[in-house]
C-alpha positions in Angstrom: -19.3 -1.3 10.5 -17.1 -3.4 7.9 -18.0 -7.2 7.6 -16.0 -9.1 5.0 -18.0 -12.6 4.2 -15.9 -15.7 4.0 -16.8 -17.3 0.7 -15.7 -13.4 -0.6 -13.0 -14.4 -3.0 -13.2 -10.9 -4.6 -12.3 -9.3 -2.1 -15.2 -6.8 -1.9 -16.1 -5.2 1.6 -20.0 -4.3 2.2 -21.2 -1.9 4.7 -24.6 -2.4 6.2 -26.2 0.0 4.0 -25.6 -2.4 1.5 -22.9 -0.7 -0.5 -19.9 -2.2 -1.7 -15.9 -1.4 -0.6 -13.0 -2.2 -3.5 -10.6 -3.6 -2.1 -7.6 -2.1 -0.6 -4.3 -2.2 -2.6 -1.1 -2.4 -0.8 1.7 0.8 -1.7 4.5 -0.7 -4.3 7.9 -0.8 -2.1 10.4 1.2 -2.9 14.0 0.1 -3.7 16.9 1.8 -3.5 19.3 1.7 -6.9 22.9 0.7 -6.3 25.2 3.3 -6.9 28.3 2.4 -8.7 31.0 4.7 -10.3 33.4 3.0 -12.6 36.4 4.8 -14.3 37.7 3.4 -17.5 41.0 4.0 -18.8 43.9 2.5 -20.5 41.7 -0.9 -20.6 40.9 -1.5 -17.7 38.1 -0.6 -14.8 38.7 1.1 -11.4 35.7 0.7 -9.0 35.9 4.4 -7.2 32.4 4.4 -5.6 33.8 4.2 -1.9 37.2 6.0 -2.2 35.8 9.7 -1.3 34.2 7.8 2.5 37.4 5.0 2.6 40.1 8.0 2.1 38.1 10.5 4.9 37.8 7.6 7.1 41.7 7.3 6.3 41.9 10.5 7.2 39.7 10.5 10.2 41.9 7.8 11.9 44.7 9.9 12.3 43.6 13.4 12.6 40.5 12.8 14.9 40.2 16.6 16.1 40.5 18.5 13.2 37.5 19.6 11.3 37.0 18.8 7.6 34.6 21.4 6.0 36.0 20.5 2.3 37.7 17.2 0.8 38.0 16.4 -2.9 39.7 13.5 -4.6 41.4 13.4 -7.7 41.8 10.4 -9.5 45.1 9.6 -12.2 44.6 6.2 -13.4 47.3 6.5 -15.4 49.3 6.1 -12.0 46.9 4.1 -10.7 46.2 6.3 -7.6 43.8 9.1 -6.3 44.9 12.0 -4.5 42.6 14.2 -2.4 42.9 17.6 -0.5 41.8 18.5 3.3 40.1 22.0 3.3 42.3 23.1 0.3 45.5 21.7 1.3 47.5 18.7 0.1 50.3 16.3 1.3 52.5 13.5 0.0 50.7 11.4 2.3 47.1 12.1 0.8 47.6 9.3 -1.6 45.8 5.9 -2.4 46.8 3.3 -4.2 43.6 1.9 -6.9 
């Protein structure tokens, strides 16, 4: 049995056989990074960290029953657009505007 005496301010458990505990120390909590991806070009920033899951969301919206097993974005910010492909194929329509 574990007794902790009140005017402990050490925080040091004894047992009855006379033995002290240390103290237990509490697991650091993890956090999770932010994950970012900036391109630069031509002076200026583009934020592109959510444009892969906006554009498949996009694309999800309209074609709800076809299965995507491959989707890649390219981005030009020389146009200031990205471009991606559904399982290898492209359209005019596969664009978005940065």
């Amino acid at each position: 049995m574990t007794q902790k005496y009140p005017d402990d301010i050490m925080g040091i458990y004894f047992r009855e056989d006379g033995a002290d505990m240390p103290r237990k120390t509490k697991e650091p909590t993890k956090t999770v990074p932010t994950l970012r991806t900036i391109v630069q070009a031509n002076g200026r920033e583009i934020d592109v960290t959510n444009i892969a899951a906006d554009a498949l969301k996009a694309y999800k919206s309209v074609h709800k029953r076809k299965v995507v097993s491959d989707f890649v974005i390219y981005v030009k910010p020389e146009e200031n657009a990205a471009y991606f492909t559904i399982n290898g194929e492209g359209s005019d329509d596969y664009k978005i505007n940065l």
